[in-house]
N, C-alpha and C positions, 0 to 999 in steps of 0.2 A: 841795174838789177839783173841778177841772173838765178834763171832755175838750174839747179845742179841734183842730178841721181847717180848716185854711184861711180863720184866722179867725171860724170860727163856731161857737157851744158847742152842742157836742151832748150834755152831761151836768154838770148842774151837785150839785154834793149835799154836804154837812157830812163832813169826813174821816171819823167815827167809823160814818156809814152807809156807805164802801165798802167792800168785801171783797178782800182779795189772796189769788189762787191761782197759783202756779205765777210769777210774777213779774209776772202782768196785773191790774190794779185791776178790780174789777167794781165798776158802779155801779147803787142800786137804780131799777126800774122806773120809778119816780116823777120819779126824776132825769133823764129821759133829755128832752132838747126836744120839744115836740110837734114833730111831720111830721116829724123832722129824721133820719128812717130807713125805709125801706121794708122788709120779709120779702126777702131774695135764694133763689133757690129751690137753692143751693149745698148740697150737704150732708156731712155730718163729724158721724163718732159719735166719742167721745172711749172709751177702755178703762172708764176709771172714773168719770167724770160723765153720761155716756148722750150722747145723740143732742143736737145743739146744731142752733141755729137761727143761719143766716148773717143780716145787714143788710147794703145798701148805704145808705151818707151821701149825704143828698140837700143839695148846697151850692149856693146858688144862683149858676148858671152852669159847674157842675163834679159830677158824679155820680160818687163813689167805689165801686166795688162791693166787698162784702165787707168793710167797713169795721169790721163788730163783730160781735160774738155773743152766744148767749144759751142757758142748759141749761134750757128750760121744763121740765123733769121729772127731773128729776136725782136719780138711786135715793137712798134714806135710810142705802145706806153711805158717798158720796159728800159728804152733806151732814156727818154723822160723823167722817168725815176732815176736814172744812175747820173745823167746829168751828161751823159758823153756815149757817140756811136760804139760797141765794143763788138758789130758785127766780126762775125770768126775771130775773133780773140783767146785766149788760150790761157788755160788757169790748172794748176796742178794738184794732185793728192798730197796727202799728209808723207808722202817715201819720197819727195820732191823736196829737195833744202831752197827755199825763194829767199835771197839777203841781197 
């Protein structure tokens, strides 16, 4: 499975290592391009995943802000419910093509 913006992969990874919550693919940390996201200092705590961590997609010639995110800590009820660890795992906006 791979996320692709404006032509360029920002997560490439084997279907059975990505995680689906809530209808967005999370992809693991490992999978993600190098440089191909910066920390955006945006912030969103979710009810029940904890505090997430915004990205902007860095494309060359086009800077997407908020392009993905990521639950670095995400309480051990959260992970319970999903059924599987998806510490920093990495899930994308609706401008992210996930196939």
């Amino acid at each position: 499975m791979q996320a692709v913006l404006d032509g360029t992969v920002l997560a490439d990874a084997n279907d059975a290592d990505v995680v689906s919550i809530e209808g967005n693919w999370y992809f693991p940390p490992e999978a993600i391009t190098p440089q191909a996201l910066s920390e955006s200092d945006t912030p969103y705590t979710c009810p029940w995943k904890g505090k997430a961590q915004y990205f902007d997609a860095r494309i060359p010639g086009n800077d997407h802000p908020d392009a993905a995110w990521s639950y670095p800590q995400p309480p051990a009820s959260a992970v319970d419910r999903v059924g599987r660890d998806f510490t920093g795992y990495v899930a994308f906006g609706k401008d992210v093509t996930v196939a």
